[in-house]
C-alpha positions, 0 to 999 in steps of 0.5 A: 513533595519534593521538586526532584520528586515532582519532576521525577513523576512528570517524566515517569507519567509523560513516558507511560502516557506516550508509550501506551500511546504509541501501542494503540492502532488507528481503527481501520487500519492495520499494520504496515505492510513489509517491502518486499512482501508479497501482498493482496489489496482491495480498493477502488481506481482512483486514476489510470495513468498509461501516459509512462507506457509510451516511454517504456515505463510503468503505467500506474493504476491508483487505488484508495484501500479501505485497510492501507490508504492510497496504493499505487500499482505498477504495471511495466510495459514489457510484460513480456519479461513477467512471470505474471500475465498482463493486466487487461488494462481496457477492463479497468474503469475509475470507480471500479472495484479491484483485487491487486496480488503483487508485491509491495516494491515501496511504501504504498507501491505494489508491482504485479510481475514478479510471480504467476499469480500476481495481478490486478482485476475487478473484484 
């Protein structure tokens, strides 16, 4: 065999391996969410962070989800400005199980203002 041939076949057997590859899921997961798109989460409360709220920022509520990993979500201080209704933030405890339906603002960020059904409560 030819050394042309022979590295003709490497790069052909090296493309097809990664190509192939890159095509398979990782179990457990599913595919990334869109920013922009409106979503809904299970997970768990990893850490509630209020601290932002004395300043006029968002709080943030930490969530590890079996499907998507780490969310976060936030919760603005002036709910006044929402079209959902505020989280009942005294309600949530780390450990708890929640459902969060929002909108995906960033990687692995989720807002709960946008819309009337948007929220954030245990499941």
């Amino acid at each position: 065999m030819s050394l042309h041939l022979r590295r003709t076949l490497i790069v052909a057997i090296t493309t097809a391996i990664l190509t192939t590859s890159a095509c398979v899921a990782t179990p457990g997961k599913v595919a990334p969410l869109a920013i922009g798109a409106q979503v809904a989460v299970d997970g768990t409360i990893l850490a509630i962070d209020t601290d932002p709220w004395a300043y006029d920022g968002n709080a943030v509520v930490s969530l590890q989800t079996a499907a998507n990993g780490p969310m976060h979500v936030q919760l603005p201080a002036r709910w006044n400005l929402c079209k959902s209704g505020p989280v009942n933030v005294a309600a949530l405890k780390v450990g708890q199980d929640v459902r969060v339906v929002g909108t995906l603002i960033a990687a692995g960020e989720i807002s709960v203002c946008e819309r009337a059904e948007h929220r954030l409560a245990p499941r």
